[in-house]
VOTORVEX-254742 format. One record per atom (N, C-alpha, C, O): x, z, y; residue in one letter. Coordinates in steps of 0.02 Angstrom, whole numbers, plus 50000, padded with zeros to 5 digits. Last residue first. Layout:
% VOTORVEX-254742
XZYa
...
This chain:
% VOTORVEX-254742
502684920350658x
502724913550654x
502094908450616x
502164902350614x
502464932850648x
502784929350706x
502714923650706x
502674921050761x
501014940450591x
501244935250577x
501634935550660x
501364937250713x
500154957050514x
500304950350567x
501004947650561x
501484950750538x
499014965550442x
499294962950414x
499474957650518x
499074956050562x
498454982750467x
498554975850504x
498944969650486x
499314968450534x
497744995750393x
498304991950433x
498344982750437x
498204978450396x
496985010050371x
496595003250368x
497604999850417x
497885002750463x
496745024750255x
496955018550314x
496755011850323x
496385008750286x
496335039050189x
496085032650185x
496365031250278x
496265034250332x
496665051950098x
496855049750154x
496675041950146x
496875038950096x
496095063949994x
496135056850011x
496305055250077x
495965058350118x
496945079949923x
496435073549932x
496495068249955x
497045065949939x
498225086650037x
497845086949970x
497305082049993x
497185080150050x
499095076350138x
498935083750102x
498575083250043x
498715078950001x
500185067850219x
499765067650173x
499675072150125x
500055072650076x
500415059450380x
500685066350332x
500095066050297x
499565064650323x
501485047150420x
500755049350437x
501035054750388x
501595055150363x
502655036650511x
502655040950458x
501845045150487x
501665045950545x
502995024250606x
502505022750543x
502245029850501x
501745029550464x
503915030750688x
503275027350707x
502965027050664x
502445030350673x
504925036450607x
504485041250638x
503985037950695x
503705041350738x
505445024350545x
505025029150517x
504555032150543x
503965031950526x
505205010150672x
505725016950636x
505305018750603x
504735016450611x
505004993350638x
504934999750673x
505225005550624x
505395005650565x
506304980050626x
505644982750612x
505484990650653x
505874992850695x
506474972050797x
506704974750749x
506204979050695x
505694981450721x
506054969350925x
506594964950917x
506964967050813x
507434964650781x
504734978450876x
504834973150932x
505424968250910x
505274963250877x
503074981850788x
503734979950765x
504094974450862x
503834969650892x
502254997550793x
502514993150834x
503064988550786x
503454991550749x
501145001050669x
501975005750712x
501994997050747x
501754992050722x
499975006650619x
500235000550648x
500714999850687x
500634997750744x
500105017650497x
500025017250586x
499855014150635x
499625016550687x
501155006750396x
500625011750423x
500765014550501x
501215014050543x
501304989850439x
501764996150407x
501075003150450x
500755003550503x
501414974650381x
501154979250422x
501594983650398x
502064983050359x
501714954150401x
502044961450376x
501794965450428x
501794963950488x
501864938550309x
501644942650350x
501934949050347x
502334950450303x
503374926150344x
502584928650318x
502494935050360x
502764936950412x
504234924450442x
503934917950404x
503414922050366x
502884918850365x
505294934250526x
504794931450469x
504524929450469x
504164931650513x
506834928950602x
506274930150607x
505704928450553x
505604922650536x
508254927650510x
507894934950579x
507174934450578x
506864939250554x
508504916150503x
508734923850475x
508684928450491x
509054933350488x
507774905650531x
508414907750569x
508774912650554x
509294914050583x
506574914650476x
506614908450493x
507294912750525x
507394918750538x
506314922650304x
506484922650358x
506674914250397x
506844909250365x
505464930250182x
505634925250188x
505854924850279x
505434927450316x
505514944550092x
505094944450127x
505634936250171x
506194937850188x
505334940249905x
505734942649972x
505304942450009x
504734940849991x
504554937149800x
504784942549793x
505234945849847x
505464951549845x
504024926949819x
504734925149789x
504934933049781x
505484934549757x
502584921149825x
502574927549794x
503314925349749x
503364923349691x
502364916349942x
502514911149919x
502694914749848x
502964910849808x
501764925250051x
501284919850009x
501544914049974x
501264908549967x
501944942550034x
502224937149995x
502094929449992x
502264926549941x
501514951850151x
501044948950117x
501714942050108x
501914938150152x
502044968950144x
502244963250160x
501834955850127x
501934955250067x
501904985250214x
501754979550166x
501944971850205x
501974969950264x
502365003350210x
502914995150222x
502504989850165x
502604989550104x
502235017950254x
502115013450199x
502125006050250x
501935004650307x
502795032450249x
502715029250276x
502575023350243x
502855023350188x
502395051750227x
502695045150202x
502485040750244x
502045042550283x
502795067850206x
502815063550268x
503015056550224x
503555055550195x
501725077850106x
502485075750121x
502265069750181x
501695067850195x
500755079849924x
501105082050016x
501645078450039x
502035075949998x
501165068249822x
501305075349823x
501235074149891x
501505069449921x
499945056249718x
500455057549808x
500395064049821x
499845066749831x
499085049849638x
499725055749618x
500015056149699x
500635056049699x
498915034249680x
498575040349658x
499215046349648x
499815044949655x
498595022649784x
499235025149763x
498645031749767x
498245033749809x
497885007649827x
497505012449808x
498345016149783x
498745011849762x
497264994249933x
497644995849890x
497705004449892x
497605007549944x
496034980949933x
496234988249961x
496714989949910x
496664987949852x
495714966750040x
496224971650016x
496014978050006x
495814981350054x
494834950650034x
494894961650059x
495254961650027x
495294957649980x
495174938850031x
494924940550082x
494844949350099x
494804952650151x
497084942849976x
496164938749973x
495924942150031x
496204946150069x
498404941449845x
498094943949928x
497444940249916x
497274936249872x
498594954449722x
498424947249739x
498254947349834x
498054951849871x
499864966249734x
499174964149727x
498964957849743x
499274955649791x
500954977549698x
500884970349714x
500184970249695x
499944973449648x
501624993549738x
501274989249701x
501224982949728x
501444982249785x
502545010149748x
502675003549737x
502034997849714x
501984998149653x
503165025449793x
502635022849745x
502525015749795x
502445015649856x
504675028549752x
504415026749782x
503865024949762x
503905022249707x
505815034449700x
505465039449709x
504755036149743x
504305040049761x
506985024249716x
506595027149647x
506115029349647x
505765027849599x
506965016149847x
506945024049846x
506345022249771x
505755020449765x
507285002049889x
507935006349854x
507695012849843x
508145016649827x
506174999549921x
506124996749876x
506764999949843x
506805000549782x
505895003550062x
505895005750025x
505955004949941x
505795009549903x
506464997850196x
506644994350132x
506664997450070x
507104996550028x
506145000150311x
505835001050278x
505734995050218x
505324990750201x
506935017050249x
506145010750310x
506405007050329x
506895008050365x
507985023850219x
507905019650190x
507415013750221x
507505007650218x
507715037650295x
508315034850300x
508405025450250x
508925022150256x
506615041450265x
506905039150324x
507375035550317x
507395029750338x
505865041950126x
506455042550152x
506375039650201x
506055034350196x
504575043650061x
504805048450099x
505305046750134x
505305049750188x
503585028550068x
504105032350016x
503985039750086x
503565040550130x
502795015649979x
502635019450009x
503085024550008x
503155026749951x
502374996749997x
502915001049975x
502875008550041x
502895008550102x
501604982349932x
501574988449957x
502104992349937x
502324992449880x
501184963149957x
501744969249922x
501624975049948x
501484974050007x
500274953449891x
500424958049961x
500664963449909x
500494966349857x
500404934649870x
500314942249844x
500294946949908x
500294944749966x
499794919349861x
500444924449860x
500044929449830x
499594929449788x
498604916049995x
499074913149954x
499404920449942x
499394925349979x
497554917850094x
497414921150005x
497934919249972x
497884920249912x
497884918250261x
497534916650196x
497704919950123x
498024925150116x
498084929650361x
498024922350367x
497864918650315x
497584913650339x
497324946150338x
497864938950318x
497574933650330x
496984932250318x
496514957150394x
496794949050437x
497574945550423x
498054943550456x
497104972150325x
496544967350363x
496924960750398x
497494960250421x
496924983250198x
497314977050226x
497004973650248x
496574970850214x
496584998250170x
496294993250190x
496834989050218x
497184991550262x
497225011850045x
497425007550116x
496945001650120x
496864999250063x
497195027650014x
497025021450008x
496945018550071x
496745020550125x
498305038649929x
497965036649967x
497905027949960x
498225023649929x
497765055449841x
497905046849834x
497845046149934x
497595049649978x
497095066749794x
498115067749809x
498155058949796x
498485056349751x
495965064449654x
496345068249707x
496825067549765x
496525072549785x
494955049049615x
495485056349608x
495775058049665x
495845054449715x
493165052949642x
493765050249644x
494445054049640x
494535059949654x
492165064249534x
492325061749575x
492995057149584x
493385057249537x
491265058149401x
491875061449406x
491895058249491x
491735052649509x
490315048649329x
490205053249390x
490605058149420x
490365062149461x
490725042949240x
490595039649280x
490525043349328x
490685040849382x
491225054549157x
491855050949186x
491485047049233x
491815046549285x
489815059349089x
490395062749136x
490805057049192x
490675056049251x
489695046549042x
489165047649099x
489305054349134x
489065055849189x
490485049248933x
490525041448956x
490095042549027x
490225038449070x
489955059648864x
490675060948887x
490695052448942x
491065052348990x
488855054348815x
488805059648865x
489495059848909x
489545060048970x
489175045948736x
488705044248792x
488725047848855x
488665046348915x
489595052948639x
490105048948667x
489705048048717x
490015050348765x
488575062148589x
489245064048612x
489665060048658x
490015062348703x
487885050448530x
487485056748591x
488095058048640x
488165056348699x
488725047748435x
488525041948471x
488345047148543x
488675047148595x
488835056948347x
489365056348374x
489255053348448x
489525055148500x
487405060948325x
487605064548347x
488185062248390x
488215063748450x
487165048348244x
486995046548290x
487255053348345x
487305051848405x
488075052248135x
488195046148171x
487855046448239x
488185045048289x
């Protein structure tokens, strides 16, 4: 018994000291206008899709409460050129909500801090490249309206 107990302790004070995992990246979300909703994240490869990545299967995808810090965390990320599209929900309908049908009513970053002007920004503004280990960002949550 108490052998098992030793055993488990040990294996339990491995894992605490395991480093962080590998092939992730992690994002800082800064200056929401408040804590309502959610903040949506969407991280893909396709160009051809930005940045409505929500059609790419392939996409690593999460929702998080919004608050005063953000960080949102995507583990497993093979190499490759991605771009990542958040949208802070605060009415959490699952769209991103529009005035006049054009202009948004909540919030929205995209890595890099790619410019958004009459339209969202292209890929190859937002796209960063992501190798082995951690890539840590920080992006900008902002508001038109």
């Amino acid at each position: 018994m108490k052998l098992a107990a030793l055993a488990l302790a040990g294996t339990a004070a491995t894992l605490a000291a395991a480093p962080a995992t590998a092939d992730e990246v992690v994002i800082t979300v800064t200056d929401l206008r408040s804590s309502k909703g959610v903040v949506r994240a969407c991280m893909t490869t396709r160009e051809d899709i930005f940045p409505k990545c929500i059609k790419d299967p392939g996409a690593h995808r999460t929702v998080v409460p919004a608050g005063d810090k953000i960080v949102i965390r995507f583990t497993g990320v093979k190499p490759g050129n991605y771009a990542i599209a958040l949208l802070h929900d605060e009415n959490d309908n699952g769209k991103a909500d529009r005035a006049l049908g054009m202009m948004p009513k909540e919030g929205y970053g995209f890595s890099r801090d790619a410019p958004v002007k009459m339209a969202p920004p292209k890929f190859s503004d937002a796209v960063f490249s992501q190798g082995k280990g951690t890539n840590r960002m920080t992006i900008r949550m902002r508001y038109f309206l």
